[in-house]
N, C-alpha and C positions, 0 to 999 in steps of 0.2 A: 273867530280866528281859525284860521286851516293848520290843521295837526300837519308836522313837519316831515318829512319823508325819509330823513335822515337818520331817525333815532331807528329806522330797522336795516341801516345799512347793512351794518355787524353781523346779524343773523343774514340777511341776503347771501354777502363775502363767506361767510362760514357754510353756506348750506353748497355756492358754488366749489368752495373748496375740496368738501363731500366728495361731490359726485365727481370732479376730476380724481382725487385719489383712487376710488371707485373703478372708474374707467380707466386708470394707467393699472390699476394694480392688475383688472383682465386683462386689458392688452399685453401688457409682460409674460402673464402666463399663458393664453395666445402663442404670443411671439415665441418664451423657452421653449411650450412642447412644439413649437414648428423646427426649431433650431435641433430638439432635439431627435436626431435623424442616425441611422448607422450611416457610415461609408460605402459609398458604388462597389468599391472592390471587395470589402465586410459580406455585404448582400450577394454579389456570385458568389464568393466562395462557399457561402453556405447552402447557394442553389446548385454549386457543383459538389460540394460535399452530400445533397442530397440525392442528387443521381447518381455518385459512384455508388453511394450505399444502396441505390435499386429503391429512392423515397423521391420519385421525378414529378409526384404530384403535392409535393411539401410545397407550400408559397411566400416568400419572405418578401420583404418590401423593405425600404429603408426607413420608416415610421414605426414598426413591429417592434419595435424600443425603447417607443416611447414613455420616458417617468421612470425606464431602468426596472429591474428586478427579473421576472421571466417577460421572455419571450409572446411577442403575441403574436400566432403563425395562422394563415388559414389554412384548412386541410381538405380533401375531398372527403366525401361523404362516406367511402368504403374500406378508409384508411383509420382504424380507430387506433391500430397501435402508435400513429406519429402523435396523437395528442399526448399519451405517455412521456414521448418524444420531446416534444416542444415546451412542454411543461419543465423540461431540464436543462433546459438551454438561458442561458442568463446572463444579463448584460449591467455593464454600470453608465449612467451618465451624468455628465457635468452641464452648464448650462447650453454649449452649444453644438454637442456629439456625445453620440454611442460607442461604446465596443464592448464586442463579446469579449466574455470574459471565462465562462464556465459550460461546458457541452457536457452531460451525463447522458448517455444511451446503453443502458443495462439490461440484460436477458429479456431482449426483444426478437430475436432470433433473425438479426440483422444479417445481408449476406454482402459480397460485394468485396472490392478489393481499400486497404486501406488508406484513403485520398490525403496526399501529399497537397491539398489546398488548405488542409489546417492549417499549415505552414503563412499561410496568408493573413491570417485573424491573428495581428501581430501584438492583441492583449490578451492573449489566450494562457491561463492560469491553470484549467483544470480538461484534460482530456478523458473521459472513464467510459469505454466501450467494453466493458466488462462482460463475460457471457454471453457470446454473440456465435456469428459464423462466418466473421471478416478472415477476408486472406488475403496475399501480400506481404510486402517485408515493413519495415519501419523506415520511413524515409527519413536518408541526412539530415533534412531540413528543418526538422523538429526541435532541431538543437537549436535554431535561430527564437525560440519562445521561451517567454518569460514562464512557464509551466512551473507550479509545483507539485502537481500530482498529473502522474501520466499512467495508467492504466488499461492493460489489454486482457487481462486476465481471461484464461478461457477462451479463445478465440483460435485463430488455425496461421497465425503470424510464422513467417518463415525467416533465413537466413538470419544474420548476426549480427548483434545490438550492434549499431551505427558510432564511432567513437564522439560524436557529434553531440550526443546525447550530455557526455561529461562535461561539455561546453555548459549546460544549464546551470546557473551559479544559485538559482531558484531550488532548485529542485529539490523534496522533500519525499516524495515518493514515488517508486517506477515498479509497477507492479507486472511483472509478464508471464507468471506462473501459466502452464498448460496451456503451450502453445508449440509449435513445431522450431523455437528459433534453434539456431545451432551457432560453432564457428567459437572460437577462443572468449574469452569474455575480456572486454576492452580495458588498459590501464588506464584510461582515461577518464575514466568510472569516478579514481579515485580523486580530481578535481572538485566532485560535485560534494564540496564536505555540508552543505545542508542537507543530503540526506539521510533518512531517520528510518526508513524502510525500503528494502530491497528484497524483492520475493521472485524468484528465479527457480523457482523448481519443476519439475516432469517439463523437462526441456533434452534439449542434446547438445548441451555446452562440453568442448572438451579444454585438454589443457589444464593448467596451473589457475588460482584464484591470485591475482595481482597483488604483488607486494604492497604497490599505491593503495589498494585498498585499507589499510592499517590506516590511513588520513582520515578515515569516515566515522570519526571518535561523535557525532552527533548519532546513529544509528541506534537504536532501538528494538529493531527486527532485522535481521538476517535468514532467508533461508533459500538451501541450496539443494533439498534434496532431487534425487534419480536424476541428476546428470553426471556424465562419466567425464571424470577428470581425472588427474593425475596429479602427480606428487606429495609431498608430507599435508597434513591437517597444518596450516600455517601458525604462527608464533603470534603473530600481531593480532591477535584477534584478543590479546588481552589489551590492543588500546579502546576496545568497543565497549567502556567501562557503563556507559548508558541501555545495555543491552538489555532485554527485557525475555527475548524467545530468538534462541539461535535453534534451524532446524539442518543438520549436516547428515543424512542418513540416506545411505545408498549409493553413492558415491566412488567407489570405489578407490580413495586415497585411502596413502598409507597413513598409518598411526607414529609413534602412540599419539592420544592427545596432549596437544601441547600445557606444560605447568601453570602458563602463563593465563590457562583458561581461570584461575582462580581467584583472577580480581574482579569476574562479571559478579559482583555478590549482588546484583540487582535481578539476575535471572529466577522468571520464576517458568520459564519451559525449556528444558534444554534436550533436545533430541540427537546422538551423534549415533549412527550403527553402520556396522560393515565396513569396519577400518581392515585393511592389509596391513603386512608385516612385524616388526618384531612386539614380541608382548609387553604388558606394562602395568604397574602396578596401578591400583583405585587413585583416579584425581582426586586433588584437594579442591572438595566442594564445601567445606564445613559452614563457611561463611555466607550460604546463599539457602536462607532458613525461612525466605519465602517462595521456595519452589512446589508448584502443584504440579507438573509432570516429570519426569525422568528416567525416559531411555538412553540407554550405554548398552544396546545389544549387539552382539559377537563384536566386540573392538578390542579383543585380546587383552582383556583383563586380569590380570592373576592377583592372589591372597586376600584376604578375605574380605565379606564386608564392612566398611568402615560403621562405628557403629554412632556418628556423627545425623547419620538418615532419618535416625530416630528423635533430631530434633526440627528437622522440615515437618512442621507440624500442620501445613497447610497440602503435603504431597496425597493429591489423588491415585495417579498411575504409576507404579516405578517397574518397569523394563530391564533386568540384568542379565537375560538368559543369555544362550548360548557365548560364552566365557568361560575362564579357568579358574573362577572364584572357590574357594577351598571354604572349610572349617564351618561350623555353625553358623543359622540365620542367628543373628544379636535379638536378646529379650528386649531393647529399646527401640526397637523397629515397631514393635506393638504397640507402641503408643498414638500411632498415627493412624490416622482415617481413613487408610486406603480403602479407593471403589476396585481397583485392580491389583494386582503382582505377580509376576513372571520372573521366574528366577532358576527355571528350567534349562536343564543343558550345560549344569555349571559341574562343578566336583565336591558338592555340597556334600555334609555329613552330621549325623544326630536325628532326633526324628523334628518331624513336621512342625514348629510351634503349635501352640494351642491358642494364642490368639488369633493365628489365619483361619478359626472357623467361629471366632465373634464374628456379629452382625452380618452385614450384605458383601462383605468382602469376598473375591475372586480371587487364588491362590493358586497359581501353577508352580510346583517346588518338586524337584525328582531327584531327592539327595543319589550320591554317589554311592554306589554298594561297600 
């Protein structure tokens, strides 16, 4: 009798089934990373982003993306700093496109003017050319991206933050310390209320700090020093209850400092000096007893110190010089670990504490005769 053919269909049917599952599941993944591709316009702009920046033998392709994460760029062989380069450049993709999403180019000694093609990489999230030797202004157009961190810091940037900028309903950080910007600072600023950090300082802002600004109650970090502006130390700065390090020194705004500083009890670096006109009794800082720096130098402070200092028991540096502070340093100032203290230049009287020469501690104290 002939054994029946039948009883191995089963396995036959199963073993075909196999190997189709097999073959569709490559072919799909085949097929995703083919799909997954940047956009034609994506790819120039980033081969015109690399030539304004003087990087004309960077090589992008619209596959350099593929599977998302970094960037896969080719480079020439004499160009070692762009792998630095490319290595920070970052994209996400879905199953059937790329887009950049994040460009970090940090203290590569980049030159070149700042290319308004970013403007084009329209899921562009994070901009950080930090430490470079870009010049140029900041173009309008920057305002059209979804950014939440935009970053020049250090670089040779000219004219005046673009009001375009406030447009970013994103934006969480605009970092443009030590740059040449100048020109009023925009009210417009004050829209962008998801930002958390605004560092604007060794610039040439003039003008008033915008009342809009009070809206940016998510802020964190503030700071404004060595630019010359004008008018009072504003009042609103007690809506920036989230603040963490306001730095206002050098400036040359009037005083006194506003009362209203005494609801940032979250502050643990507060730097304000070289306030103008009339003098003013020691803020009410008692509430902010996790502060490890604090300078209040020459901001026209008079009568004594409060003796509250001595329970910021985390205060590293404290700064009171040149002021009109009177009477004795307080015995409960000694309880804290300062590495520094300056409190020279004031109308001090009594002699020297005897704790300013425990430990490693640094003491400049030149009581009044």
């Amino acid at each position: 009798m002939k054994p029946s053919h039948r009883q191995y269909a089963p396995a036959t049917t199963g073993l075909k089934l196999l190997m189709f599952t097999i073959c569709l599941f490559q072919f799909m993944n085949e097929f995703t990373s083919l799909a997954q591709l940047l956009p034609v316009e994506e790819v120039e702009a980033l081969q015109t982003i690399a030539s304004r920046l003087q990087y004309s033998d960077w090589q992008v392709a619209r596959n350099s993306c593929s599977g998302g994460g970094r960037l896969n760029i080719t480079y020439s062989l004499n160009s070692q700093n762009l792998v630095r380069f490319g290595s920070n450049v970052t994209c996400t993709c879905n199953t059937t496109e790329c887009h950049i999403t994040h460009i970090q180019l940090k203290g590569l000694n980049v030159t070149g003017v700042l290319p308004e093609e970013f403007a084009n990489l329209t899921f562009l999230e994070e901009i950080d050319l930090s430490r470079n030797y870009i010049n140029g202004s900041i173009p309008a157009r920057f305002g059209e991206l979804p950014l939440t961190i935009l970053s020049l810091l250090g670089n040779r940037i000219s004219g005046p933050i673009p009001s375009e900028i406030g447009d970013i309903a994103t934006l969480e950080e605009l970092v443009l310390e030590d740059n040449l910007l100048d020109g009023q600072l925009p009210s417009n600023l004050g829209r962008a209320r998801s930002l958390r950090r605004i560092l604007l300082s060794a610039n040439n802002f003039t003008g008033t700090v915008p009342e809009s600004f009070g809206n940016l109650t998510n802020l964190t970090d503030f700071r404004i020093d060595g630019n010359t502006l004008s008018g009072r130390m504003p009042s609103f700065i007690g809506n920036w209850t989230r603040l963490t390090r306001l730095d206002w020194q050098g400036t040359s705004m009037e005083g006194p400092i506003p009362s209203t500083i005494s609801l940032l009890t979250n502050l643990t670096e507060l730097r304000i000096t070289d306030l103008t006109g009339p003098s003013s009794t020691f803020p009410d800082l008692r509430n902010m007893t996790s502060m490890t720096r604090l300078h209040l130098r020459n901001c026209m402070l008079t009568g004594s110190i409060p003796d509250y200092i001595g329970q910021m028991t985390r205060l590293q540096n404290l700064d009171l010089s040149f002021n009109m502070l009177d009477g004795q340093v307080p015995d409960s100032i000694g309880r804290v670990s300062f590495a520094t203290v300056f409190l020279n230049n004031n109308s001090l009287s009594g002699n020297i504490p005897a704790w300013a020469f425990v430990g490693n501690r640094k003491m400049l104290v030149i009581p009044h005769p």
